[in-house]
C-alpha positions, -999 to 999 in steps of 0.1 A, spaced: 67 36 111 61 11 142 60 -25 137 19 -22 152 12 3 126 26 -16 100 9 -48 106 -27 -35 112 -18 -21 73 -12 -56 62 -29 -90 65 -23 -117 89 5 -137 67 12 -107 45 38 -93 63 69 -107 74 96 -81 75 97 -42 78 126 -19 81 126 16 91 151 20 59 181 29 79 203 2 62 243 8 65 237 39 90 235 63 68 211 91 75 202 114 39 199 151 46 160 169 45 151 175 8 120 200 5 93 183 -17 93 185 -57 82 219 -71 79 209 -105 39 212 -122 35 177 -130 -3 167 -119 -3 140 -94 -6 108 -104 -6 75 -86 15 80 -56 33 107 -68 38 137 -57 28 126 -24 48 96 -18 79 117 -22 71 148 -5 93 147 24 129 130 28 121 93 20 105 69 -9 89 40 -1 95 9 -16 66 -18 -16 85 -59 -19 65 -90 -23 84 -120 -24 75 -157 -15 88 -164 23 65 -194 24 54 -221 2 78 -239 -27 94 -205 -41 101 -193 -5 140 -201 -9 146 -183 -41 119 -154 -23 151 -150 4 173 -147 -23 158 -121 -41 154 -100 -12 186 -100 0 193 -90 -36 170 -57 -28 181 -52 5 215 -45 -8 202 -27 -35 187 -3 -11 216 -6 11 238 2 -16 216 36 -32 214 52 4 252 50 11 260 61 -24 280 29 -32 303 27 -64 290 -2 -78 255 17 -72 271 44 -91 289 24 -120 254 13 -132 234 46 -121 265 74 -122 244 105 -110 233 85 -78 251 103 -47 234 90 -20 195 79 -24 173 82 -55 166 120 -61 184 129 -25 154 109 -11 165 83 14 145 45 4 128 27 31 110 -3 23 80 -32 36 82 -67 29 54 -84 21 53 -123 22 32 -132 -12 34 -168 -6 39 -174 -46 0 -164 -40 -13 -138 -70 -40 -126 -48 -18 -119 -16 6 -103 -35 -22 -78 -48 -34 -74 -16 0 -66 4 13 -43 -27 -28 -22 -26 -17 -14 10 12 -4 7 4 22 -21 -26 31 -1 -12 33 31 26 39 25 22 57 -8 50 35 -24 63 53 -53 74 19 -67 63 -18 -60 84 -50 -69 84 -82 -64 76 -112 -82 94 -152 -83 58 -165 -93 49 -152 -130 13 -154 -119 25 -132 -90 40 -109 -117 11 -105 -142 -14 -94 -115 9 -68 -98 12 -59 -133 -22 -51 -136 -23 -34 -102 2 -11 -111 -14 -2 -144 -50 7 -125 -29 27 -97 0 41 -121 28 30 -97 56 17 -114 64 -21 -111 97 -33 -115 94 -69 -122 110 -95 -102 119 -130 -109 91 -138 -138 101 -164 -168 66 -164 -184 66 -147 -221 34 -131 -212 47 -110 -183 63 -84 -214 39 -105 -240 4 -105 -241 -2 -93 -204 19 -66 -207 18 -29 -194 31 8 -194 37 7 -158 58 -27 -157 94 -36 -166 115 -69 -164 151 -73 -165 154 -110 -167 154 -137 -186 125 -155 -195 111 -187 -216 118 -178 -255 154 -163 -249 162 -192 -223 149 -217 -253 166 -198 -279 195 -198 -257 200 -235 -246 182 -251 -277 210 -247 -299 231 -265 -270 210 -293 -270 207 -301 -302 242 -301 -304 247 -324 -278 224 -344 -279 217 -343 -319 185 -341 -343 153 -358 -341 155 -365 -307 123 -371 -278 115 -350 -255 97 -349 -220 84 -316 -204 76 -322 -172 59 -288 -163 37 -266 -138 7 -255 -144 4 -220 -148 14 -187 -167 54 -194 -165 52 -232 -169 36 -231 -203 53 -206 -220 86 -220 -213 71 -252 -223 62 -238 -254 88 -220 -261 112 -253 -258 90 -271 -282 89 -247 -312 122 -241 -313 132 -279 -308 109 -286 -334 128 -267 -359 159 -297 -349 132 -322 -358 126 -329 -325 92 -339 -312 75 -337 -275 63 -376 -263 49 -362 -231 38 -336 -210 30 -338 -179 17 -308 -162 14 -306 -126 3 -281 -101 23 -257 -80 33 -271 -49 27 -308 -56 33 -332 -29 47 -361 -52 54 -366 -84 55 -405 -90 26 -403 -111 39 -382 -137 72 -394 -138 61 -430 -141 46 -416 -175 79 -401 -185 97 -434 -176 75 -450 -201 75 -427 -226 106 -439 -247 120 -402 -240 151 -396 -249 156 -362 -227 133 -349 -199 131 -310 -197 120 -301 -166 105 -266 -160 101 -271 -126 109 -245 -107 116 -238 -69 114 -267 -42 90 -284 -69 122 -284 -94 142 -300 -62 117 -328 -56 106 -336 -91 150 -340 -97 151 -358 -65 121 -382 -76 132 -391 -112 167 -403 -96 146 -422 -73 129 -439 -99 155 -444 -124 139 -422 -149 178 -405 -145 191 -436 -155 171 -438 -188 175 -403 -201 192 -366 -200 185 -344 -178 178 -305 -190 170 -274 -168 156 -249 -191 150 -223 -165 176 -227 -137 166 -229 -101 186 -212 -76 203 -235 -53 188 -264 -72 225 -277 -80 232 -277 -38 198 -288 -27 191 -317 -48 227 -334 -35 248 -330 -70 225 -343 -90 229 -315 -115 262 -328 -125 268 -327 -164 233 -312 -167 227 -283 -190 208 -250 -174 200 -212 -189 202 -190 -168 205 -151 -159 237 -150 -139 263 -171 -124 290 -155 -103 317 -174 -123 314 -147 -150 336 -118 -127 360 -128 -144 347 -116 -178 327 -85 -165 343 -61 -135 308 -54 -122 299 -90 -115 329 -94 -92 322 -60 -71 287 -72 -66 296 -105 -58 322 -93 -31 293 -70 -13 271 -100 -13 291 -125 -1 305 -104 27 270 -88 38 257 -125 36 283 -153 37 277 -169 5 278 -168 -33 248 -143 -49 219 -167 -72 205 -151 -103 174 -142 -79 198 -120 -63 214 -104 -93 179 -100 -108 169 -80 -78 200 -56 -70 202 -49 -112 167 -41 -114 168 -18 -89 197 -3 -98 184 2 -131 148 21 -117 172 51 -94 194 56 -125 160 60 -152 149 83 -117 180 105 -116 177 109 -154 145 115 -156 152 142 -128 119 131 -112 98 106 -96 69 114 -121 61 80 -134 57 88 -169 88 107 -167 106 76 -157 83 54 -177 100 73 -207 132 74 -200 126 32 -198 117 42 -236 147 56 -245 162 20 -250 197 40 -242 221 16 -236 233 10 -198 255 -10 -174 245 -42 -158 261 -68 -142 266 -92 -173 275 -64 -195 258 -36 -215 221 -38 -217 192 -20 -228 154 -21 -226 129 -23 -256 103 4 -259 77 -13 -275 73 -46 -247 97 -32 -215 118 -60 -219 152 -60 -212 176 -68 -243 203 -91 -221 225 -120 -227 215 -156 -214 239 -180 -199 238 -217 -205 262 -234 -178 268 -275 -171 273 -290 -140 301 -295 -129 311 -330 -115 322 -328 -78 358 -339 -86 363 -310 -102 342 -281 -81 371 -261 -66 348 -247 -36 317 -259 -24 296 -235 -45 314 -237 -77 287 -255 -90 290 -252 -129 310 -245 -160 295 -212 -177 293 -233 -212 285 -196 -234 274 -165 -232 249 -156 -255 240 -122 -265 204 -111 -257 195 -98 -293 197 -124 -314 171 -144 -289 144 -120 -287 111 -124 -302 95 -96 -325 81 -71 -297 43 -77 -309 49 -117 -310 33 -125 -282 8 -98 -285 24 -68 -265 1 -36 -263 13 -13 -236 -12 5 -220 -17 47 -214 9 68 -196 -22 88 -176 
C-alpha cells in the first residue's frame, strides 16, 4: 500500500506512520486463503484471504501521552518484527508460531490518536473498512480504550487493549471483543496499599491529585477504599483536566490541606509537570510522595525527583534476573532501540504475543474462535511469569510490581532507576469478575 493511498484513508492528523510490514527482511511464503465454513464475520474471512494480516495501532504521538505512545509502539513494532521472523522469544510465549500468525505475514498502520477517544475511533473505522484489519490495538488513554472497545464490539474485530488503568475498561464498559493484559487501578491499589500503610502507618491523610476522566477516577477510587480499610481518610481531591497547562492551583490546595501523603495519579507529561510543580512549591517538602500508577520515564524526566518514592507498576527490566523471558526481551529492545524497555513497551510486545499464540491455537483467525480460546483461562507464558486471562471480564490474572526510587548514589547506570520492592501475585488483587459490573457482550 502507497503512502498516498494510505493517507487519503485517514484524516489529516490521524496518520503518522505506515509500514509496508516488511520488518527484519523477512518475506513469508503465499498461503491460499482459509477453507474452513465459518460465516464471515467482521473482517474475517476477508482480511486474511491472501498472504498478509493487517494490524490497525492507535497510539498518542501528540499531546501529553505522546511519550509513553512512542513507547508502546516500539513495543508492537517488535512484536511484529519478532512474529514475522519466527523469533524465540516469540516462540517461548506462543510455541506453534513459525514465522507469522497462521503463516500470514503482519503488516501494520499507525494511527496518531492524540489521547483523543474520537480520533482514535475514527483512524481504527478506517482501517477495518479500508484495510480489513483483523485486529485493532491501541490504547495509553483509558478513554481511548473504552471507545475502541465499543467499536470493536459493533464491527466484531478483536481489540487487544493497550496501555488502559481504568477498572471500567474490563469492568463496567466491558466487551466480548476486547482484552487487556495490564495492570490497572484495583490491583495497582491492592498492590501498593499494603506498602504504604506499612511505611507510612495507620490513620494517615491523604491527597489525590487526579485527572479527570475514566482512568483518573477509578484509580482514585480504588486507592481510597482500600486505604480506608488502614483508617486512612482522603483530605483532598483535586481533579484536573487532561493536558493542563499548570497546576498551582490545585497544589496550593494540597499544600494547605494538612496532608500527610499526596497520591498523584497523574499520568504522562501531566504526571511530569504536576511532580515538577509540587517540588517547586514546596508541597515535596511537607509530605510523601506516591505514584500509584507509574509513568514511563517519569523517574528520568522529572530530574530524580522520584527518588525514595513508591510506584506500582507492570514491569521493570530489573526483574531478568528473576524471569529468563524479561531478559531476552530486554536484550532485543535495547539493541533494536538503544535503551531500556518501559512497561508501555512490555505491555505492548506481551499482548501481542499473547493474540498470535490464542490465533495458532485457535487454528484460525475466526474471532470467536480466538475469542474462546481467550476463555479458556489456560495458563501461558509472559514476561513476568505465568499468566492467564479470566473468562468472565478478559482480564488478565498478572502480578503487580511496587518498586522505590532509587537515590542517584546508588543507580549503577543511568537507567537503573529503582529497587523492585515485591512482586506480588496477580490473584490475590483481583476484584470479583462482576464487581465492577462486567457483562460481556455476544460472540455474533
Amino acid at each position: 500500500m502507497t503512502d498516498d493511498l494510505i493517507r487519503r484513508h485517514l484524516s489529516r492528523r490521524g496518520l503518522l506512520q505506515t509500514t509496508a510490514g516488511l520488518i527484519g527482511g523477512s518475506m513469508l511464503p503465499t498461503m491460499p486463503a482459509f477453507a474452513d465454513d465459518k460465516p464471515a464475520i467482521g473482517s474475517y474471512p476477508a482480511g486474511v484471504s491472501g498472504s498478509t494480516a493487517f494490524i490497525g495501532i492507535s497510539v498518542p504521538r501528540t499531546g501529553t501521552y505522546a511519550v509513553q505512545g512512542e513507547d508502546e509502539l516500539k513495543g508492537y513494532q517488535l512484536a511484529i518484527e519478532h512474529i514475522n521472523e519466527g523469533h524465540e522469544l516469540i516462540k517461548k510465549i506462543s510455541p506453534k508460531t513459525s514465522k507469522g500468525v497462521l503463516g500470514k505475514e503482519l503488516k501494520f498502520g499507525v494511527a496518531d490518536s492524540a489521547a483523543k477517544p474520537n480520533e482514535a475511533v475514527q483512524a481504527q473505522q478506517r482501517f477495518i473498512s479500508e484495510n480489513k484489519a483483523i485486529m485493532i490495538t491501541g490504547g495509553t488513554s483509558s478513554a481511548v480504550a473504552v471507545a475502541l472497545n465499543k467499536l470493536a464490539q459493533r464491527e466484531h474485530v478483536l481489540f487487544v487493549c493497550g496501555i488502559s488503568g481504568s477498572n471500567d475498561t474490563t469492568g463496567k464498559d466491558c466487551v466480548r471483543y476486547g482484552v487487556r493484559q495490564n495492570f490497572f487501578g484495583q490491583t495497582a491499589a491492592a498492590a501498593i496499599g499494603p506498602v504504604m500503610v506499612r511505611e507510612f502507618g495507620k490513620g494517615k491523610k491523604a491527597a489525590y491529585l487526579t485527572p479527570d476522566y475514566t482512568y483518573g477516577h477509578t484509580v482514585t477510587k480504588s486507592m481510597q477504599d482500600f486505604l480506608a480499610t488502614a483508617g486512612w481518610t482522603t483530605v483532598t481531591n483535586q481533579v484536573a483536566p487532561l493536558g493542563a497547562p499548570d497546576y498551582s492551583s490545585y497544589l496550593l490546595n494540597v499544600a494547605n490541606s494538612g496532608a500527610d501523603v499526596l497520591i498523584n495519579v497523574n499520568w504522562g507529561h501531566d504526571a511530569v509537570l504536576s511532580t515538577q510543580q509540587a517540588k517547586q512549591f514546596g508541597v515535596l517538602d511537607k509530605m510523601k510522595l506516591v505514584v500509584p500508577y507509574q509513568v514511563p520515564f517519569i523517574a528520568r524526566d522529572t530530574g530524580g525527583l522520584m527518588q525514595g518514592v513508591y510506584a506500582a507498576t507492570d514491569y521493570w527490566w530489573t526483574i531478568e534476573d528473576k524471569f529468563p523471558l524479561a531478559k531476552m526481551f530486554n536484550e532485543a529492545f535495547e539493541k533494536k532501540y538503544g535503551y531500556k524497555p518501559e512497561w508501555g513497551a512490555e505491555n505492548a510486545y506481551v499482548s501481542f504475543a499473547h493474540w498470535a499464540r490464542m490465533c495458532e491455537e485457535a487454528g484460525s483467525f475466526n474471532p470467536p474462535d480466538v475469542i474462546k480460546t481467550y476463555e479458556k483461562g489456560e495458563t501461558i507464558p509472559s514476561l513476568v511469569g505465568d499468566v492467564h486471562y479470566r473468562p468472565e471480564d478478559h482480564q488478565c490474572v498478572r502480578p503487580v510490581i511496587i518498586v522505590k526510587g532509587k537515590q542517584q548514589k546508588d543507580m549503577k547506570n543511568k537507567e537503573d532507576w529503582y529497587d523492585v520492592v515485591e512482586i506480588v501475585p496477580g490473584e490475590g488483587l483481583m476484584q470479583k469478575p462482576d464487581a465492577f459490573g462486567c457483562h460481556l457482550g455476544d460472540y455474533t
